[in-house]
DOBA-82532 format. One line per 5 residues: for each residue z negated, x, y of N, C-alpha, C. Coordinates in nm, 2 decimals. Layout:
// residues N
Z/X/Y/Z/X/Y/Z/X/Y; ...
//
This chain:
// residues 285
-1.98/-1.20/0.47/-2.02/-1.26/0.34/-2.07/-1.16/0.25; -2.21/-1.20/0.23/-2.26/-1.08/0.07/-2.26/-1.11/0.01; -2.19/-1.02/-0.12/-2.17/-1.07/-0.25/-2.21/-0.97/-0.35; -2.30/-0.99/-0.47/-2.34/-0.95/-0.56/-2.24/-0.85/-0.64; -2.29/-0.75/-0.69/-2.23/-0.67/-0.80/-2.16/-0.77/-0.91
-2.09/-0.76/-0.95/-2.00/-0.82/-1.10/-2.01/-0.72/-1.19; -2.04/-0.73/-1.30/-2.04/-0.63/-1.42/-1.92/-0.64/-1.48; -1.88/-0.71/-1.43/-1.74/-0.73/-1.51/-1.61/-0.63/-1.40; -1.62/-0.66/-1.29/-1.52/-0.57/-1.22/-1.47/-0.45/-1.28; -1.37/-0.42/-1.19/-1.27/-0.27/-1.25/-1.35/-0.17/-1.15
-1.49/-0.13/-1.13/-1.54/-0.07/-1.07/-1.53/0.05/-1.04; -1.48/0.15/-1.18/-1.46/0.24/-1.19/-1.32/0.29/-1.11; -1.24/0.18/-1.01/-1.16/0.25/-0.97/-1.18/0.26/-0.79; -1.31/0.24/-0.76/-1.33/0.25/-0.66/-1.43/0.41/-0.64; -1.43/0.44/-0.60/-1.51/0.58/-0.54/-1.62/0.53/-0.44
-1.75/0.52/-0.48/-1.86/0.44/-0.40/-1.89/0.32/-0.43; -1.98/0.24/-0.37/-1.99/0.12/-0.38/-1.84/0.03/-0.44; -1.85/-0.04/-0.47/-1.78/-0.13/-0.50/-1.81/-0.30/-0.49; -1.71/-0.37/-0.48/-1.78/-0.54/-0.49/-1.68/-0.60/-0.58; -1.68/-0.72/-0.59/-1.61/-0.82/-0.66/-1.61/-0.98/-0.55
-1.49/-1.05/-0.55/-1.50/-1.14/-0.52/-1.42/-1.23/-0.57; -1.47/-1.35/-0.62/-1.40/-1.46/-0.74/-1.31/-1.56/-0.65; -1.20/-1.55/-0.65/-1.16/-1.67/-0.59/-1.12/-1.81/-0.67; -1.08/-1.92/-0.60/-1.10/-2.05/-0.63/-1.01/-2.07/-0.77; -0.94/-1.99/-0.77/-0.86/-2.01/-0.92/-0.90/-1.91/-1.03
-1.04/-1.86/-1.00/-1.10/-1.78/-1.10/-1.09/-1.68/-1.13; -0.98/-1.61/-1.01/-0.90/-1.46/-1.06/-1.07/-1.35/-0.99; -1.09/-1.26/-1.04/-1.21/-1.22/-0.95/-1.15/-1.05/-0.95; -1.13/-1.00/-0.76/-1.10/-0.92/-0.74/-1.18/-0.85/-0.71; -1.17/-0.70/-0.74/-1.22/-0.58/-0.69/-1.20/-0.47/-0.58
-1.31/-0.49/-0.47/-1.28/-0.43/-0.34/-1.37/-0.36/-0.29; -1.36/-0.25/-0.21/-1.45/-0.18/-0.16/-1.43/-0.24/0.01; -1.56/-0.21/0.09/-1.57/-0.23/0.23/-1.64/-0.17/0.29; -1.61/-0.08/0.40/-1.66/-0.01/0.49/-1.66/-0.04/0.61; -1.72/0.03/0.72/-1.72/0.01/0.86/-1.79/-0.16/0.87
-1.87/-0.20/0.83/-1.91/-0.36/0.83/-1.95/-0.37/1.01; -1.96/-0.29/1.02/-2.07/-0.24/1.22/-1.91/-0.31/1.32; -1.78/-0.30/1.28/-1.68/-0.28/1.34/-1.65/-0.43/1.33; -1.58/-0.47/1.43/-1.54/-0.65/1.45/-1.38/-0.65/1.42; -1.25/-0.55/1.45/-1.10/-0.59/1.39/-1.13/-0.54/1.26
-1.05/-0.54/1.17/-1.01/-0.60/1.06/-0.90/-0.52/1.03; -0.90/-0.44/0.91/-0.78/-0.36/0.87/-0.80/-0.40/0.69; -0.68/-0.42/0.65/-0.69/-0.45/0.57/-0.58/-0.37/0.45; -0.65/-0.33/0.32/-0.56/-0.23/0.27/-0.54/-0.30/0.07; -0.39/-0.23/0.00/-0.47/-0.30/-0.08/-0.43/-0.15/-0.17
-0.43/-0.12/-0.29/-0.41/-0.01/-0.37/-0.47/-0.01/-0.55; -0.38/0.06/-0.63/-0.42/0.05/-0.78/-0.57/0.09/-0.77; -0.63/0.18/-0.70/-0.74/0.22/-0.67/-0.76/0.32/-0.58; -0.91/0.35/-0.55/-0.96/0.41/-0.46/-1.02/0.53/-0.44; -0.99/0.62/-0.52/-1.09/0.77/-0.50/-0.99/0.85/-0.39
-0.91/0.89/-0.43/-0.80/1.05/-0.28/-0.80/0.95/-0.20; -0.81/0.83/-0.22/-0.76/0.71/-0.09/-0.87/0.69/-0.02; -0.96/0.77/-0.07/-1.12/0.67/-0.01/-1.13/0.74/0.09; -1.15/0.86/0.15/-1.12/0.92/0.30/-1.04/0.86/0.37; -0.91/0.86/0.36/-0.81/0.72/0.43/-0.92/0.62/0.48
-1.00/0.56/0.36/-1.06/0.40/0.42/-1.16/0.44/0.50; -1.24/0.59/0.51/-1.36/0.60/0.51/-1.35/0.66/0.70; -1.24/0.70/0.70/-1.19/0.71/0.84/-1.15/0.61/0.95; -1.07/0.54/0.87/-1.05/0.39/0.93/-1.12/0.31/0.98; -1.24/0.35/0.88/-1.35/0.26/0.90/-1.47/0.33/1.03
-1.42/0.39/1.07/-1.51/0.45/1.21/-1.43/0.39/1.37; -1.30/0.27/1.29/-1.28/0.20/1.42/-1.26/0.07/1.37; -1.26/0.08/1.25/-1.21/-0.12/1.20/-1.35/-0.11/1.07; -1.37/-0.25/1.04/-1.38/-0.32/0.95/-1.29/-0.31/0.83; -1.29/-0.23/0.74/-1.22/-0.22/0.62/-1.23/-0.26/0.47
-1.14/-0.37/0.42/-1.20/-0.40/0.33/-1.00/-0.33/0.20; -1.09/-0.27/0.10/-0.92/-0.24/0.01/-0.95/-0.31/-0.10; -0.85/-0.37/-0.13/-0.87/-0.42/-0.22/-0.74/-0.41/-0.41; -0.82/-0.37/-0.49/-0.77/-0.32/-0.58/-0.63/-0.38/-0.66; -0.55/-0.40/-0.64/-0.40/-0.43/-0.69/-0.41/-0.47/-0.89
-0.41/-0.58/-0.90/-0.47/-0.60/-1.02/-0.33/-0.56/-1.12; -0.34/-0.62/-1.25/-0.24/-0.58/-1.37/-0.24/-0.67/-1.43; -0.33/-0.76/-1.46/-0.39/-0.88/-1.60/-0.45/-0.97/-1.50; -0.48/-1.07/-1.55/-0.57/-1.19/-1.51/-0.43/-1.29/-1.53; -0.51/-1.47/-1.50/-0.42/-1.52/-1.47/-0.36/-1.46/-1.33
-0.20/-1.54/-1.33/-0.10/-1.51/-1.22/-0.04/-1.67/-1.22; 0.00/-1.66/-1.09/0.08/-1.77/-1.01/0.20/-1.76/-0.99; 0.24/-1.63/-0.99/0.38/-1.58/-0.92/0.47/-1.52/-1.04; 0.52/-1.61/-1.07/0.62/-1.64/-1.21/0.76/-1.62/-1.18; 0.83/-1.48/-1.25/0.99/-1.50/-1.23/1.03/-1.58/-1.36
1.18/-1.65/-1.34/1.23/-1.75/-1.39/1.20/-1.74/-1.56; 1.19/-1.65/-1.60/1.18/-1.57/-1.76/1.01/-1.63/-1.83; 0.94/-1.71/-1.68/0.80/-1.69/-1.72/0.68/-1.58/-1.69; 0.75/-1.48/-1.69/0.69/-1.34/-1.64/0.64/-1.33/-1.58; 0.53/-1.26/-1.51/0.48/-1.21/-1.36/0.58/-1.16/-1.28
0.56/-1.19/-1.17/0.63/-1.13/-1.05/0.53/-1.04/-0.99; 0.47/-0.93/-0.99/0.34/-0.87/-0.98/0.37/-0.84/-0.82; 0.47/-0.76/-0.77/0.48/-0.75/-0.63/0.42/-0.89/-0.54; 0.50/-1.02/-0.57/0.45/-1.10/-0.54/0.31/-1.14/-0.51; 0.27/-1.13/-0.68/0.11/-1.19/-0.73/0.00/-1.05/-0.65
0.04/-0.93/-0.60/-0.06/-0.88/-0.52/-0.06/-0.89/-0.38; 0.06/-0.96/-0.33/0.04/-1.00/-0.21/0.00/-1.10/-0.23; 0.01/-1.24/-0.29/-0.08/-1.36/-0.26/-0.20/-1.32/-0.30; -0.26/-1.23/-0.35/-0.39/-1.17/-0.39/-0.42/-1.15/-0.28; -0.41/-1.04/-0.25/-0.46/-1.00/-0.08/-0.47/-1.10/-0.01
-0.34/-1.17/0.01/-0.35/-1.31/0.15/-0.50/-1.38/0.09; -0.49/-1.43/-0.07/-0.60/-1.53/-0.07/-0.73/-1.46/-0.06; -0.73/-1.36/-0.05/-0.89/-1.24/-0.01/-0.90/-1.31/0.08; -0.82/-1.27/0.14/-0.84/-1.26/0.34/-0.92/-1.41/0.35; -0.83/-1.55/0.28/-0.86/-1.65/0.32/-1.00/-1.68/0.26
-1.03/-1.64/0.17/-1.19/-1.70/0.12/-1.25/-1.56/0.15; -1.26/-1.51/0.23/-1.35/-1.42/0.32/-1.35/-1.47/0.49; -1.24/-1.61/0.48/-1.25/-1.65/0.63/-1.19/-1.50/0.75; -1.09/-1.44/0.69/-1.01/-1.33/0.78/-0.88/-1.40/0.85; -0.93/-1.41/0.92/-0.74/-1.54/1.01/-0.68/-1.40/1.04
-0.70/-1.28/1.10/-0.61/-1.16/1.15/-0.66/-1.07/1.09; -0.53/-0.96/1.09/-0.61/-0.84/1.04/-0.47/-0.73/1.08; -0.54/-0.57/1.06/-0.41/-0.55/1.09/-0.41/-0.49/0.91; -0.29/-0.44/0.85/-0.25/-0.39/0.76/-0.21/-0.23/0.75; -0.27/-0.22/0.65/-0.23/-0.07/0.64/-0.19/-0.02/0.44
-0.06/0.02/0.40/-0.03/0.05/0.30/0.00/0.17/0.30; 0.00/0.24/0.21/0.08/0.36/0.11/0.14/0.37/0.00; 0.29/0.34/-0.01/0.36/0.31/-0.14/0.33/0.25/-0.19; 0.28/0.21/-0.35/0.27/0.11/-0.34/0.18/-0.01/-0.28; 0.07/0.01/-0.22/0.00/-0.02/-0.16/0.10/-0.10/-0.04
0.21/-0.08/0.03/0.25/-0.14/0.09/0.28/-0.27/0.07; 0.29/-0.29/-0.05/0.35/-0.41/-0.10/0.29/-0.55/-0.08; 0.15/-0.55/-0.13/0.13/-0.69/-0.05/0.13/-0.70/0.10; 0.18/-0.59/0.19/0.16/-0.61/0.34/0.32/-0.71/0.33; 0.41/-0.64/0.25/0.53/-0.70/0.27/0.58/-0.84/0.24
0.50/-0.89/0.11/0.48/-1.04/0.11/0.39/-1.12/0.23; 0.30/-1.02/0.31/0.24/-1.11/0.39/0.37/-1.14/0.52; 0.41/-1.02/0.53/0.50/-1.01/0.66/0.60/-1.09/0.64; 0.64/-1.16/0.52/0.77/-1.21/0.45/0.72/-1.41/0.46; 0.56/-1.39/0.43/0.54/-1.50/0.36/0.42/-1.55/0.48
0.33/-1.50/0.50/0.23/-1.51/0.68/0.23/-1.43/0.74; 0.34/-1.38/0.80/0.35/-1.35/0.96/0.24/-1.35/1.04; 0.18/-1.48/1.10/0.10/-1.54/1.14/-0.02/-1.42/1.15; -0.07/-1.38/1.01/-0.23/-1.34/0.99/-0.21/-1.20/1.02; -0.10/-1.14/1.05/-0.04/-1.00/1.05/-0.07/-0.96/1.20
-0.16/-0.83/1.29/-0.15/-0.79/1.40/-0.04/-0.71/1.40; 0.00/-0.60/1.32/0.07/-0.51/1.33/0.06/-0.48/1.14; 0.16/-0.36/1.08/0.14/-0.30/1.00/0.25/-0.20/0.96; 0.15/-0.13/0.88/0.13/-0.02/0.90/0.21/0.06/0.77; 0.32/0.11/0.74/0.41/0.11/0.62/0.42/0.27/0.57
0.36/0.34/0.51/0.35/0.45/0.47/0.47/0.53/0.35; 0.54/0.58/0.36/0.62/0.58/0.25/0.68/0.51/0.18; 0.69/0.38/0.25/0.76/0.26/0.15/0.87/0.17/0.25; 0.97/0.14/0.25/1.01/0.04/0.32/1.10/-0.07/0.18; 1.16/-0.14/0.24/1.26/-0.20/0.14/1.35/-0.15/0.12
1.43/-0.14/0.01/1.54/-0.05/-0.02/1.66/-0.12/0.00; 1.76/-0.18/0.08/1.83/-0.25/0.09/1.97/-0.18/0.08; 1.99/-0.07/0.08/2.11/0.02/0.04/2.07/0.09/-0.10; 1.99/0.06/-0.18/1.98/0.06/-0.35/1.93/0.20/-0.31; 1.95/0.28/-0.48/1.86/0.44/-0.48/1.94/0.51/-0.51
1.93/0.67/-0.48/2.02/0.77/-0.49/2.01/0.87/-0.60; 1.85/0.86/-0.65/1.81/0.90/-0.76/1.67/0.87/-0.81; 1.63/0.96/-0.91/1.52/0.89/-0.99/1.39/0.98/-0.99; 1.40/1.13/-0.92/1.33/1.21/-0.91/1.16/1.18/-0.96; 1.10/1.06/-0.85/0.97/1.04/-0.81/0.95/0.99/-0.99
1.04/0.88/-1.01/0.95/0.81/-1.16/0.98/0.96/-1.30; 1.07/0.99/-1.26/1.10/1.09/-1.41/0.97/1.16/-1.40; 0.92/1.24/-1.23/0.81/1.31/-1.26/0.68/1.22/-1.33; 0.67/1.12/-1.31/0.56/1.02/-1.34/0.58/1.05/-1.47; 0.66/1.01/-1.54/0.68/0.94/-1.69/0.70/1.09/-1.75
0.66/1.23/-1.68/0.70/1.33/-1.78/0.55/1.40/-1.81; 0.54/1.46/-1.91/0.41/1.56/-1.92/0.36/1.65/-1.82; 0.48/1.70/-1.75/0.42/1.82/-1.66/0.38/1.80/-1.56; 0.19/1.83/-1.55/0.11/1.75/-1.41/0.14/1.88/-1.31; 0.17/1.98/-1.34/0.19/2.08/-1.26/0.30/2.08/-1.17
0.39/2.03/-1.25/0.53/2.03/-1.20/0.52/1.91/-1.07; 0.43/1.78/-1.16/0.44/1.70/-1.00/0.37/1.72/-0.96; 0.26/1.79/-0.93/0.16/1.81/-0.82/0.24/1.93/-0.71; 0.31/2.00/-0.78/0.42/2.11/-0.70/0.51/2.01/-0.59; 0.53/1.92/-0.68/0.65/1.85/-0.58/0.61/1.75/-0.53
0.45/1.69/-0.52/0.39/1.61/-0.44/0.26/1.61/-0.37; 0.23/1.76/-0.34/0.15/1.83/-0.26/0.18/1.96/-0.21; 0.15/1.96/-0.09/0.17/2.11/-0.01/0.05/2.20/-0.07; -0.04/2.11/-0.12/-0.15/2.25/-0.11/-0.18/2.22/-0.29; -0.11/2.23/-0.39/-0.17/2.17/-0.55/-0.28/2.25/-0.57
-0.25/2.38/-0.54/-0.44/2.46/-0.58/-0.58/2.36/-0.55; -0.54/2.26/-0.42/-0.68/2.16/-0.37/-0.67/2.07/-0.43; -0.54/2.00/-0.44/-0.51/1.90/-0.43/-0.51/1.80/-0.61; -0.48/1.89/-0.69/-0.48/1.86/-0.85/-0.57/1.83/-0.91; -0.73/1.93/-0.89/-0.83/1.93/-0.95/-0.89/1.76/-0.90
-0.89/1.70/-0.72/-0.93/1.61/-0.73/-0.85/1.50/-0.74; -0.69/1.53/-0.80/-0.62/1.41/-0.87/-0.67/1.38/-1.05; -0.65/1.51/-1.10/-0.75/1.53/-1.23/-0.89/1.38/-1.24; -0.93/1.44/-1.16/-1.03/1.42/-1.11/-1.07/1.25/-1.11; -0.98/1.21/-1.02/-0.93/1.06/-1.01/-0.92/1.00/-1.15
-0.80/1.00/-1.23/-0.75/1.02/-1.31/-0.84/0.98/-1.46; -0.93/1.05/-1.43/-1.02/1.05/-1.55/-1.14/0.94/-1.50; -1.18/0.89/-1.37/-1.24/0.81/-1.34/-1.15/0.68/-1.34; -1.06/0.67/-1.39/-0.93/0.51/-1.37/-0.87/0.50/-1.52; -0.90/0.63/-1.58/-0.85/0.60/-1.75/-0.72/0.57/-1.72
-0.70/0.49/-1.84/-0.53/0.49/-1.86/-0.49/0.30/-1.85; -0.55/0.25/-1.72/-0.54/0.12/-1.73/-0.43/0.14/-1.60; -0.39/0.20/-1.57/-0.26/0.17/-1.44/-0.15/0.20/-1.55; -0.15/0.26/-1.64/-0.06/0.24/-1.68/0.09/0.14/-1.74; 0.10/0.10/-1.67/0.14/-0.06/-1.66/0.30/-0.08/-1.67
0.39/-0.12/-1.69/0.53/-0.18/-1.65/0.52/-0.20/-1.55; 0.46/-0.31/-1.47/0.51/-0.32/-1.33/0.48/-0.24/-1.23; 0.41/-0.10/-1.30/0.42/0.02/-1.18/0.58/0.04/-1.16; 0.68/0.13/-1.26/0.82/0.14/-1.20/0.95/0.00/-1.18; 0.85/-0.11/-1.21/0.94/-0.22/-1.19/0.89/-0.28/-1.05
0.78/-0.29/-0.96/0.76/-0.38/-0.84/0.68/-0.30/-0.80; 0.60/-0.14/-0.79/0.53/-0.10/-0.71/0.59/-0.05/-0.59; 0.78/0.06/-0.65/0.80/0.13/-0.50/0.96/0.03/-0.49; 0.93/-0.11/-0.52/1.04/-0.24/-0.41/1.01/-0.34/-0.41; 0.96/-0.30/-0.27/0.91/-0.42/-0.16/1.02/-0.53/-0.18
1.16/-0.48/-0.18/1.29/-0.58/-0.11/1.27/-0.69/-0.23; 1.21/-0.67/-0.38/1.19/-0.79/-0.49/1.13/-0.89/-0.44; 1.04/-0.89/-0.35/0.96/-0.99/-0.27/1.04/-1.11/-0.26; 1.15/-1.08/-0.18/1.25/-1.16/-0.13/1.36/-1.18/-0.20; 1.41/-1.32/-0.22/1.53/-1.35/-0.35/1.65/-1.33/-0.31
1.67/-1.24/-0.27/1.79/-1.13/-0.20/1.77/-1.07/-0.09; 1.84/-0.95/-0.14/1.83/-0.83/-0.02/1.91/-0.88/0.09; 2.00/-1.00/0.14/2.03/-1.06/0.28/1.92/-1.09/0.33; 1.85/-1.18/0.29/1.76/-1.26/0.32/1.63/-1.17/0.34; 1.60/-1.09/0.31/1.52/-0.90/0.34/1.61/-0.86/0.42
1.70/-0.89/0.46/1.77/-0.80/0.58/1.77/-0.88/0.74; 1.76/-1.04/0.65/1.72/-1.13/0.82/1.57/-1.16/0.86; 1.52/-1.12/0.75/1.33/-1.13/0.82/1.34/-0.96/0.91; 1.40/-0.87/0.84/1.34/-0.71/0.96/1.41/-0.75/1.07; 1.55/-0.80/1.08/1.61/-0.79/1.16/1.56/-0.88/1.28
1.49/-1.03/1.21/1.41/-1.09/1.32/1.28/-1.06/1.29; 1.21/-0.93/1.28/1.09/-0.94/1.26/1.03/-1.00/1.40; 0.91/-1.06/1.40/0.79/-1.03/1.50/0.68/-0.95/1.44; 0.65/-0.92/1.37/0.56/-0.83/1.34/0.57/-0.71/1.35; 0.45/-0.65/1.45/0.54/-0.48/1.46/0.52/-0.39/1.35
0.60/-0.33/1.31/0.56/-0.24/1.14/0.64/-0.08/1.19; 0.53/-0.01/1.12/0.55/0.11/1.18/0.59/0.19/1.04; 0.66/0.24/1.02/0.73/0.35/0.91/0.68/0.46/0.98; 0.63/0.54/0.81/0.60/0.65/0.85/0.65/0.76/0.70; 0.71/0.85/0.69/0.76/0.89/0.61/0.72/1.05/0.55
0.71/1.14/0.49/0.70/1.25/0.51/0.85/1.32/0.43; 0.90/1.44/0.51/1.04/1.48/0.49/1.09/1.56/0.35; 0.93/1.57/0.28/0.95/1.63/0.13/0.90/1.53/0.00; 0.89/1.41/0.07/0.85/1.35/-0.07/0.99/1.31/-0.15; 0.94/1.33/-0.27/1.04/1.28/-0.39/1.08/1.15/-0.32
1.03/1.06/-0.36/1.06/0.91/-0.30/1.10/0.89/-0.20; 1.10/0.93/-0.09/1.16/0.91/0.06/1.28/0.97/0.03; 1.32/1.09/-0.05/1.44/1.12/-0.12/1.55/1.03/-0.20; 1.44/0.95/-0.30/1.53/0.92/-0.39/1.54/0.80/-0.32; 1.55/0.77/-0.22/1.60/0.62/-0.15/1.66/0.62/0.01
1.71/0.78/-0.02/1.74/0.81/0.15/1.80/0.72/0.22; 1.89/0.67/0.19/2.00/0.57/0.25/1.92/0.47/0.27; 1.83/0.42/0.19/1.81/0.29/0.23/1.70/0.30/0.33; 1.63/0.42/0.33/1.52/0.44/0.43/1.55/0.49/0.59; 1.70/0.49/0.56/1.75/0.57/0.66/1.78/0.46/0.73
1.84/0.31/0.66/1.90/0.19/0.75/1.79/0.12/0.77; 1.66/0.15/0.70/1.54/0.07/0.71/1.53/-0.02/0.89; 1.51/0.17/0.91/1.47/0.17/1.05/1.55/0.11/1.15; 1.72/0.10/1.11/1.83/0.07/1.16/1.78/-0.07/1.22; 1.82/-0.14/1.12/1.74/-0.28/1.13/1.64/-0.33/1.14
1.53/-0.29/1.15/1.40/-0.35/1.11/1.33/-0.38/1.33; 1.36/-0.47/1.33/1.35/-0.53/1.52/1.22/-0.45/1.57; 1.25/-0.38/1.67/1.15/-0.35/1.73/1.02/-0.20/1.65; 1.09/-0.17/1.51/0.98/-0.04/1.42/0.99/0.05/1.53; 0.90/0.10/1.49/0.78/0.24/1.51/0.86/0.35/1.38
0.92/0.43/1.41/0.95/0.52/1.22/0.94/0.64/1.26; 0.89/0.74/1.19/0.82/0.83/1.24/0.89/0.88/1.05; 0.91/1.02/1.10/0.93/1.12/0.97/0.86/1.26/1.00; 0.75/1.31/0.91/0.67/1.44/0.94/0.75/1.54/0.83; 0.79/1.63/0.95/0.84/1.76/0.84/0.75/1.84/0.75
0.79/1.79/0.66/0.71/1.94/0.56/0.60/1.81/0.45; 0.59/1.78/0.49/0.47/1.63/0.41/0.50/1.56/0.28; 0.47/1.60/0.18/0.52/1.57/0.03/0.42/1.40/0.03; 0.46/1.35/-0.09/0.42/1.22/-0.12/0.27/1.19/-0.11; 0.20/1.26/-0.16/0.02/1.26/-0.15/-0.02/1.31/-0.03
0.01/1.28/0.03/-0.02/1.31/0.16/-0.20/1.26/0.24; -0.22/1.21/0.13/-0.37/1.14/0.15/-0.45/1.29/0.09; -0.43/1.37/-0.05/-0.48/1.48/-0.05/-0.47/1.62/0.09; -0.35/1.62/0.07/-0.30/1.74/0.18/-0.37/1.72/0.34; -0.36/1.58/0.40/-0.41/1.57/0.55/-0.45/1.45/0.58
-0.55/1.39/0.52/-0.62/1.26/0.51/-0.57/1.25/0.68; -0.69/1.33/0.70/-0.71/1.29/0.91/-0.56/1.21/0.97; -0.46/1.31/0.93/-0.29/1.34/0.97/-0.30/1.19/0.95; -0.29/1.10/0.86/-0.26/0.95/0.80/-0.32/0.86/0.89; -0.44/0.92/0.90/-0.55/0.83/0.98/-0.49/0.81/1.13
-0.43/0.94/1.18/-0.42/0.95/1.29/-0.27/0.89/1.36; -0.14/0.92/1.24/-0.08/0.86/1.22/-0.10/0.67/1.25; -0.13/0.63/1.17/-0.15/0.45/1.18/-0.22/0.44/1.32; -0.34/0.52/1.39/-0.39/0.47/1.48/-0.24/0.50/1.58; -0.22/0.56/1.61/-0.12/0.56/1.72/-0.03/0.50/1.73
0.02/0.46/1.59/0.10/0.34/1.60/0.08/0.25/1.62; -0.06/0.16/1.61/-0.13/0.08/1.62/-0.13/0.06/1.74; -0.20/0.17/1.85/-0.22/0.19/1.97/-0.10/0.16/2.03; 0.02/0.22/2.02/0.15/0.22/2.04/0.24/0.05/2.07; 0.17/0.01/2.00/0.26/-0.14/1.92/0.22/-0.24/1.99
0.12/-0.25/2.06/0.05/-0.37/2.17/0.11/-0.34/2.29; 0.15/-0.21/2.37/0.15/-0.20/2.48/0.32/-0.26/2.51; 0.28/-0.30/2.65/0.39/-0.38/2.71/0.50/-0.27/2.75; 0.56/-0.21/2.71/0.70/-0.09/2.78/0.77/-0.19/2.85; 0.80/-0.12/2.94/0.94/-0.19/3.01/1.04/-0.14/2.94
//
């Protein structure tokens, strides 16, 4: 499907081309797409797209890639009882309804914290459309948090201090977060970043009931963690039983790998999801 530029889109959070596509309730999303040459289907979604655009741009040398931008505003459908947005929710049925007015029946999934999150409403809510996916630094938190490390660095002034503690290499790695940053302005700034970006488990209207979808998953989902991020920290326990339960995961922990891990070893990510991917179809005895 070709679709025209929108002057209206959040364009500026994609890195490259960009598109728009309006769905039937008028919400009109912003997505980037690569690999068009490729026939499977990976599907990604994120606040936006610059350090992440290598991720997609790699991906897209074996899939069909389309990411699509994790909105803030517009109308919403996915209402907690208060009236409110449910935004974890409202960007996975975002994603799902892309897929469907693009005519995508499969795809596989691929997130990174919060980016994970509409994979988790799909897996929760269409199974079905899901080949595999692909869970990067995020699982559900079903044994609560241990501390608050990752959001204090967010919510504090010192970019040095979190680029220290969420990159191996910050001499490379800051200038093109800077960088980012100044191309996305100050619109992620949002509430429902530290309320529904890093728990998935809100999806679901109790953490039982997130404990009997992993436990009967069919969908293969692969954890992948790295052993110095803040956040894989401040949720140890629950990332630790993630794996416990979750039927049939893939979980993988890389020593030494802080949270940006899309700066520090783009390839490493890329190569990571393919193998799990690869991994996840074959028949073991």
């Amino acid at each position: 499907m070709k679709l025209k530029k929108n002057k209206n889109m959040e364009a500026n959070k994609i890195q490259g081309e960009a598109k728009s596509l309006l769905l039937d309730n008028g919400v009109e999303l912003t997505y980037c797409e690569r690999g068009e040459q490729n026939e499977e289907v990976l599907m990604t979604g994120a606040f936006y797209f610059h350090t992440a655009m290598p991720i997609v741009e790699m991906l897209a040398e074996r899939y069909h890639v389309y990411g699509v931008v994790m909105r803030f505003d517009g109308k919403t459908t996915e209402l907690n009882a208060d009236g409110s947005t449910h935004w974890g929710r409202q960007w996975g049925k975002d994603v799902y309804d892309f897929t469907q007015k693009m005519g995508i029946k499969r795809f596989h999934y691929f997130g990174k914290c919060h980016g994970t999150v509409p994979g988790w409403w799909m897996f929760k809510n269409h199974p079905e459309c899901l080949i595999d996916f692909c869970s990067f630094f995020l699982a559900p938190h079903l044994k609560g948090q241990t501390s608050n490390t990752w959001f204090e660095l967010l919510n504090g002034n010192d970019s040095a201090k979190m680029m220290a503690a969420a990159l191996r290499k910050p001499e490379e790695g800051l200038p093109k977060k800077m960088a980012e940053m100044a191309a996305i302005g100050n619109n992620v700034s949002s509430p429902a970043v530290p309320q529904y970006a890093a728990a998935s488990e809100k999806i679901w209207d109790s953490l039982e009931d997130c404990e009997r979808d992993l436990r009967n998953a069919t969908v293969p989902i692969g954890y992948v963690f790295g052993s110095e991020d803040p956040l894989m920290n401040d949720y140890y326990e629950s990332n630790m039983y993630a794996w416990r339960v979750t039927r049939g995961c893939h979980f993988t922990i890389l020593n030494g790998e802080k949270h940006l891990m899309e700066l520090d070893t783009p390839r490493r990510v890329v190569d990571e999801t393919l193998a799990f991917i690869d991994q996840a179809h074959k028949d073991y005895e």
